[in-house]
N, C-alpha and C positions, 0 to 999 in steps of 0.2 A: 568923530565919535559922539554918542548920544547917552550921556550921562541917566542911570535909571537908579530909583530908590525904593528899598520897601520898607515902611515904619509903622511899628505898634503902638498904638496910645489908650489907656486902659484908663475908665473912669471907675475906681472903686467903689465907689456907692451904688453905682448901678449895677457891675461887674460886664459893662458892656467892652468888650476890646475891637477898636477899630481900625483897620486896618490899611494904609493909604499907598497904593502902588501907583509911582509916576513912571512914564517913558517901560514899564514893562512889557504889557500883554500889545500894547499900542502906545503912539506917540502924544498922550493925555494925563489924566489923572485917573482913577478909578479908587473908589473907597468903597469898602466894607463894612460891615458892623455882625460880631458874633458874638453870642453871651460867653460868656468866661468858660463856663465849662464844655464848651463845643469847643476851644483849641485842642485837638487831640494828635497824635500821631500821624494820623492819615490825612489829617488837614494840612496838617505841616508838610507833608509829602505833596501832595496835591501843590502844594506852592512851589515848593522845590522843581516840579516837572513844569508848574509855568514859567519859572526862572530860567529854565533853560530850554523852552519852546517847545516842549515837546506834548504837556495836553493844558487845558482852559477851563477842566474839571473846578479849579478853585475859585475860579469866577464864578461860578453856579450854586457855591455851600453858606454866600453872606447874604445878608439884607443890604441893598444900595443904599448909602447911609443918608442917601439928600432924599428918599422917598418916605421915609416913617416920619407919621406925626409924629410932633414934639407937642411939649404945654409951652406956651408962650409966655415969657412971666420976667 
């Protein structure tokens, strides 16, 4: 068996919430990044039907969180 995890981590100052699915949609990591007010109902949903393999819609609603500038500092 292949252990899989999905976790929230929310930076309040930013209100960015990221989102980091291991061993889910593939046997990787895959992270996210949505602003706080894009968690809605249907996003949530959209996960729930990748948890359980049946669509990848949710992988298409975040920013890949290793692709956006950062300030370096």
């Amino acid at each position: 068996m292949i252990p899989a995890r999905v976790s929230f981590r929310v930076d309040y100052r930013t209100g960015i919430v990221t989102v980091a699915l291991v061993n889910v949609d593939r046997l990787e990591r895959v992270t996210l990044e949505f602003p706080s007010t894009a968690i809605e109902e249907p996003v949530l949903e959209d996960l729930v039907r990748l948890i359980l393999g049946r669509d990848s819609a949710f992988l298409k609603r975040g920013d890949s969180a290793g692709l956006r500038g950062r300030a370096s500092g």
